[in-house]
C-alpha positions, -999 to +999 in steps of 0.1 A: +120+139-030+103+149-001+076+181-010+050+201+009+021+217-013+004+245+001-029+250-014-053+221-025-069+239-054-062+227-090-029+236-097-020+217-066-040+187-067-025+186-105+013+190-087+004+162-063-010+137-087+021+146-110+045+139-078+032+108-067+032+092-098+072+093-095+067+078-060+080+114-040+070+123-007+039+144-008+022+168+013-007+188+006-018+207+033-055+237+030-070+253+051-110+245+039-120+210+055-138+202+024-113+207+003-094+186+019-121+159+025-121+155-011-084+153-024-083+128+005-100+106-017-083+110-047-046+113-038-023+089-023-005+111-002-007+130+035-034+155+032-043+179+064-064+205+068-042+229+084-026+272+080+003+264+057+014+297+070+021+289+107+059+276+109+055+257+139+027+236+121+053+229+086+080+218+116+055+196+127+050+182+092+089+180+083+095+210+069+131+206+081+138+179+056+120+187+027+134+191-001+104+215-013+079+237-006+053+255-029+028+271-019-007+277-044-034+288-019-053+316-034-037+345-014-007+360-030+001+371+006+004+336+021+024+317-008+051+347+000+049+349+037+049+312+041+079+311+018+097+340+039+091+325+071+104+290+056+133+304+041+145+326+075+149+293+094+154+271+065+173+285+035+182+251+015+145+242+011+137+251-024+106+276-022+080+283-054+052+307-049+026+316-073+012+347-074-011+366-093-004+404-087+012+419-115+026+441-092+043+417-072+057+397-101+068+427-119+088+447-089+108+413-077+117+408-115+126+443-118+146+439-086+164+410-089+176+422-129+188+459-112+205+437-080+223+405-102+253+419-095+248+424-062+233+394-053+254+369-072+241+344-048+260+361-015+222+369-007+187+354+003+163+354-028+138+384-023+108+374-005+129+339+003+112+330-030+137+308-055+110+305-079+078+331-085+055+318-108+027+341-124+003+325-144-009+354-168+029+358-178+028+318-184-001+319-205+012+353-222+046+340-234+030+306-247+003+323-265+032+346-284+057+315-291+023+301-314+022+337-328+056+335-336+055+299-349+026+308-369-002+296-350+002+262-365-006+245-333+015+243-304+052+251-312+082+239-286+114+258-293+147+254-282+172+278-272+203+290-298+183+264-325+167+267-356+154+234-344+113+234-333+085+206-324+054+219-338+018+199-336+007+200-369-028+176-382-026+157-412-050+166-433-073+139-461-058+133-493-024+148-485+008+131-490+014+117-455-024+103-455-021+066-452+012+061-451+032+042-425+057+064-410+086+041-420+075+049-457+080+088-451+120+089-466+099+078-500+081+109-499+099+129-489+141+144-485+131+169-452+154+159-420+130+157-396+117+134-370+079+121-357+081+126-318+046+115-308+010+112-326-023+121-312-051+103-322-089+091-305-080+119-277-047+105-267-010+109-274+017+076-277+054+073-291+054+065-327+069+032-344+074+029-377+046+007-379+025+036-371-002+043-395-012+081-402-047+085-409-063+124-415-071+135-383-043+125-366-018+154-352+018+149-349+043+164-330+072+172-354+107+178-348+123+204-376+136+232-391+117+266-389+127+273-425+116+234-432+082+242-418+062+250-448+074+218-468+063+198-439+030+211-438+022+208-477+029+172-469+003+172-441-022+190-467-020+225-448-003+255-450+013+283-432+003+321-442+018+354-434-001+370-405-004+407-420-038+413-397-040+401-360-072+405-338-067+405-303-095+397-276-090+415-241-072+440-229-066+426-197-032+416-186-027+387-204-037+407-237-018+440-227+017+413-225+008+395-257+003+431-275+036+442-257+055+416-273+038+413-303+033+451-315+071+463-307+091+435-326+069+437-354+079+474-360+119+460-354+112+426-380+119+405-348+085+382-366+095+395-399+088+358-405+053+360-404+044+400-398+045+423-432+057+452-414+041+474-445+004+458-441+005+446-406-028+458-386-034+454-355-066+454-341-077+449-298-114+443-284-125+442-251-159+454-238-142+474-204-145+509-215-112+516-184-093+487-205-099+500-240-088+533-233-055+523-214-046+501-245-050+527-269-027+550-247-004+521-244-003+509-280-008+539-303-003+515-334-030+493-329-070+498-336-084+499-306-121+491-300-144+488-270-171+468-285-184+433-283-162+404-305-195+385-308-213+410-328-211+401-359-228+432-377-196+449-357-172+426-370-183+427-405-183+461-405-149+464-391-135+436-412-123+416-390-141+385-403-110+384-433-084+392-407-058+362-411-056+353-371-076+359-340-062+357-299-088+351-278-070+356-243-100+372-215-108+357-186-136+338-195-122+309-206-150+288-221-157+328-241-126+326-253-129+286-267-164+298-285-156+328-296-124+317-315-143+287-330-171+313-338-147+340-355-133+308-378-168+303-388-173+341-404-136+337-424-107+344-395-081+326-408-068+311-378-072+315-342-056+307-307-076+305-273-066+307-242-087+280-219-085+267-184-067+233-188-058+203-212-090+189-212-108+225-225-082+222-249-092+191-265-124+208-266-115+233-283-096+217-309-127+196-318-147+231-322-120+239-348-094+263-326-060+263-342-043+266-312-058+262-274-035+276-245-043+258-212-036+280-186-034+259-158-013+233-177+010+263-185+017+270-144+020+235-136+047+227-162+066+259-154+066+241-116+073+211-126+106+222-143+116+237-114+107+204-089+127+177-109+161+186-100+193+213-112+199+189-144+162+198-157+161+225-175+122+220-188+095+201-195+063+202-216+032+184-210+019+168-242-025+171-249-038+155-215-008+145-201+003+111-212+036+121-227+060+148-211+091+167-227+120+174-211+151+189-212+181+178-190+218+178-184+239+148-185+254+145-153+287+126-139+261+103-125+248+094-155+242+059-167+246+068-208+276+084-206+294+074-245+267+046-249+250+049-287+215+055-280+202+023-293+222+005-270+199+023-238+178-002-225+140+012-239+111-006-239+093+022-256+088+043-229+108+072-243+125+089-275+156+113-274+148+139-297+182+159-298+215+163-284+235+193-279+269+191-274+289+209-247+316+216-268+294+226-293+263+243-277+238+238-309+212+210-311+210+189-337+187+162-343+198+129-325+197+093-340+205+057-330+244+064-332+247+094-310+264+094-283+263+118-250+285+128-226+287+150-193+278+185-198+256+175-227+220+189-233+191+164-240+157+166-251+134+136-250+099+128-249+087+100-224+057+087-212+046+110-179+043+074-160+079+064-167+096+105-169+114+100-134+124+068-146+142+074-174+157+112-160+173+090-137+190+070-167+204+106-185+205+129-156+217+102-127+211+115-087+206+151-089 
């Protein structure tokens, strides 16, 4: 694929690096000389310092035969007028913008859900956007799926499944503490299935020679209602969350306490919310925030105080409160003050933090569950850049392993062929299959067979992803 990245800031130096790896055609184009002076000498792709908003300039580049453009500068007002003016001229290049005014994000979603009907693809996407990306709605919706899965770790789900790949750490003494993971089946009669293991700061596909140690965090592919069996065997377990502290009242917090507060009252996380006992408490320092969250969530306890006081959280109780969010904008706050709040008797706690590398951090300070932010925009990008048959794809810890979801094509190369039959040299697992005819996952196995129209989830290494999307999905 040939792609043009507007914007050499993190997010797209992180795109680039991500794109080259699978040999496309990349472009990355700012505006700041020095910024560009530096990414020239870390990426191995064309890198100008140019307006990505002139049109004549992306011409000049090839914007005619891209196949993408996304724009990531740090105006809001460029990523959408660049994509506008791209999209009048040349409507099959596939646009992504990322914005970070609610505002915008919120009226073009509103839009586009009133209009469906009307657009039913007879018009231009609004803005010539095909993809908006916010990041505080990235970071919001990833912090409620751990809420809803507990806050066990970082939870995957999967559409019309019962079916989940949570991170869960294996704990000293427990059952799974030694063991090879060949000699799991004689510990155990739960159907489930070891998709990677962390361990010394990286992530690799398991064998069952692999040894589990305490310490070591695997990604596990089961049941919800198996869950709390698989983590007595890791030496943990998984408590009802009757009292939730929340952390900011910005935006990220106001959409975690939208989606939080309201299905609590309906049992939509009856799972893990006593809808009798449930309290809910938010913090935030900003007087102006404070009082628009109390207007806007009458249920909760709404304080403005400081959450690192802890005479004020003592007296408050919210040192026995079984889970804290951490989600302001101060990131490296947010990392310290959930590993802080652990210390005086919270239960369990989720940060949000800048990026995959702050949430390594994190974890070692004792966070339950870190949220990188910027790892949370990137992957949502991602999905969109690797083709109609991709439906998703998750970045595992620091990048080494990636999971995605994809169609199996006419095209493909695996069409009716067992899965142990696919050429692997351990550079990826398939994790489950859902049949067309079917439409419910179930867990796959060296027997199963796919076929056109078929769903697929695998984990691969990030190195060897376009590699082997090209076996299951074929030319997109």
């Amino acid at each position: 694929m040939k792609i043009v990245i507007v914007g050499a800031g993190f997010t797209g130096v992180q795109l680039a690096k991500l794109l080259i790896n699978e040999k496309n055609q990349v472009t990355l184009i700012d505006n700041n000389s020095e910024t560009i002076r530096h990414v020239s000498n870390l990426l191995d792709c064309t890198t100008l310092c140019v307006d990505g908003n002139n049109l004549e300039t992306l011409e000049e580049l090839g914007i005619a035969k891209a196949d993408a453009l996304v724009c990531v500068t740090e105006s809001d007002e460029v990523n959408m007028i660049t994509c506008s003016l791209v999209d009048a001229v040349y409507p099959d290049v596939l646009k992504i913008a990322r914005v970070r005014n609610y505002a915008y994000y919120l009226n073009t979603a509103k839009a586009e859900k009133k209009h469906a009907n009307d657009f039913n693809g007879k018009h231009r996407p609004l803005y010539g956007i095909n993809y908006m990306i916010h990041p505080d709605v990235e970071a919001a919706e990833a912090i409620v799926k751990a809420v809803e899965n507990g806050a066990i770790g970082n939870v995957i789900t999967f559409d019309n499944s019962d079916l989940e790949l949570a991170r869960i750490m294996v704990f000293e003494n427990s059952t799974l503490d030694g063991i090879s993971l060949k000699e799991i089946r004689t510990k155990t009669d739960l159907n489930f299935l070891v998709a990677y293991v962390e361990k010394d700061g990286g992530a690799s596909l398991p064998s069952g020679d692999t040894i589990i140690k305490s310490g070591t965090t695997l990604g596990v592919l089961i049941s919800k209602k198996d869950i709390q069996s698989m983590l007595a065997l890791c030496g943990s377990v998984q408590k009802e969350l009757k009292k939730i502290a929340l952390v900011g009242a910005g935006k990220i917090g106001t959409i975690v306490a939208e989606n939080l507060i309201q299905p609590a009252k309906t049992g939509g996380l009856a799972r893990f919310f006593s809808k009798r006992s449930q309290e809910f408490v938010i913090i935030d320092t900003d007087d102006v925030l404070t009082q628009a969250a109390a207007e806007r969530f009458p249920d909760a306890r709404v304080m403005c105080a400081d959450a690192s006081d802890e005479s004020f959280l003592r007296e408050e109780g919210i040192t026995s409160f079984d889970l804290a969010i951490c989600a302001t904008h101060n990131h490296e706050l947010n990392m310290v003050l959930a590993a802080y709040l652990e210390s005086l008797g919270v239960g369990q706690s989720i940060s949000l933090v800048a990026s995959s590398e702050f949430a390594a951090i994190a974890e070692k300070l004792g966070v339950d569950v870190a949220i990188p932010l910027r790892d949370c925009v990137v992957d949502s990008i991602m999905s969109h850049l690797r083709g109609k048959a991709v439906k998703e794809i998750h970045t595992v810890t620091t990048g080494d392993l990636e999971i995605v979801e994809c169609e199996i094509t006419a095209g493909s190369k695996v069409l009716g062929m067992p899965l142990k039959d696919i050429p692997n040299t351990g550079s990826f697992l398939v994790l489950l299959d859902k049949r067309i005819d079917t439409d419910t996952y179930s867990i796959a196995n060296g027997n199963t067979q796919v076929y056109a129209g078929d769903h697929v989830v695998l984990i691969t290494r990030a190195d060897d992803s376009k590699k082997v999307l090209s076996y299951f999905a074929g030319k997109d």
